[in-house]
C-alpha positions in Angstrom: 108.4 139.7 92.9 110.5 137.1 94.6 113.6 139.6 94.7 111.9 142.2 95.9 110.2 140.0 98.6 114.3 138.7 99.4 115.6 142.4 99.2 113.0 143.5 101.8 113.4 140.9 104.3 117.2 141.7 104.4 116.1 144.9 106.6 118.2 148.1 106.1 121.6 146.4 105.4 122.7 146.9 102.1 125.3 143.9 102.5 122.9 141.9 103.4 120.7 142.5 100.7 122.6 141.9 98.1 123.6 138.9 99.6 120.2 138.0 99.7 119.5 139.3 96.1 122.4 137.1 94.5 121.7 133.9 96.5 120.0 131.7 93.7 123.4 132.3 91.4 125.5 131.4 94.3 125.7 127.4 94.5 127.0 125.0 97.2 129.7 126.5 99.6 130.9 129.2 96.9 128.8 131.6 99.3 132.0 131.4 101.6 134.1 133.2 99.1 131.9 136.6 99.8 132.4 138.9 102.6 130.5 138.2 105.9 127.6 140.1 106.0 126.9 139.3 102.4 127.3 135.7 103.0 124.8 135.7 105.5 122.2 137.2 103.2 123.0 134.1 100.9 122.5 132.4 104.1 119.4 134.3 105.0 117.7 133.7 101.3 118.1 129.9 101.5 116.5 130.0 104.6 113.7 131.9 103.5 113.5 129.7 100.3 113.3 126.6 102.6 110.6 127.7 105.1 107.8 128.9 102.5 108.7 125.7 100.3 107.6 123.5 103.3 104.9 125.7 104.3 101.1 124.4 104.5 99.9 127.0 102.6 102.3 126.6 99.6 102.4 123.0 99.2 98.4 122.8 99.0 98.1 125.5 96.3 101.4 125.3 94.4 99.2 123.0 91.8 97.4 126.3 90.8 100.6 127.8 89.1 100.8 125.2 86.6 97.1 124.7 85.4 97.0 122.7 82.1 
């Protein structure tokens, strides 16, 4: 679900979205050996990554995904 949430948030720019569909394979600065417009949907899915793993909502009910 995560990919397809990446993929759609990339728009109508197929560049872009396969930027943003590679991202987590893609460590450190190696996203400045791809071409522009996919380097800023590497760009684009760290960013996304970043904002819901500090959001309110998340960090209060991550704890239900790992239930023991």
């Amino acid at each position: 679900m995560n990919y397809l949430a990446h993929v759609y948030l990339s728009g109508s720019n197929p560049e872009l979205a396969v930027g943003n569909f590679i991202a987590d394979s893609i460590k450190g600065k190696q996203y400045l050996d791809y071409p522009p417009m996919m380097h800023k949907g590497i760009l684009l899915h760290r960013s996304i990554d970043d904002f819901t793993d500090k959001h309110v909502i998340f960090k209060k009910h991550v704890s239900l995904l790992f239930l023991r």
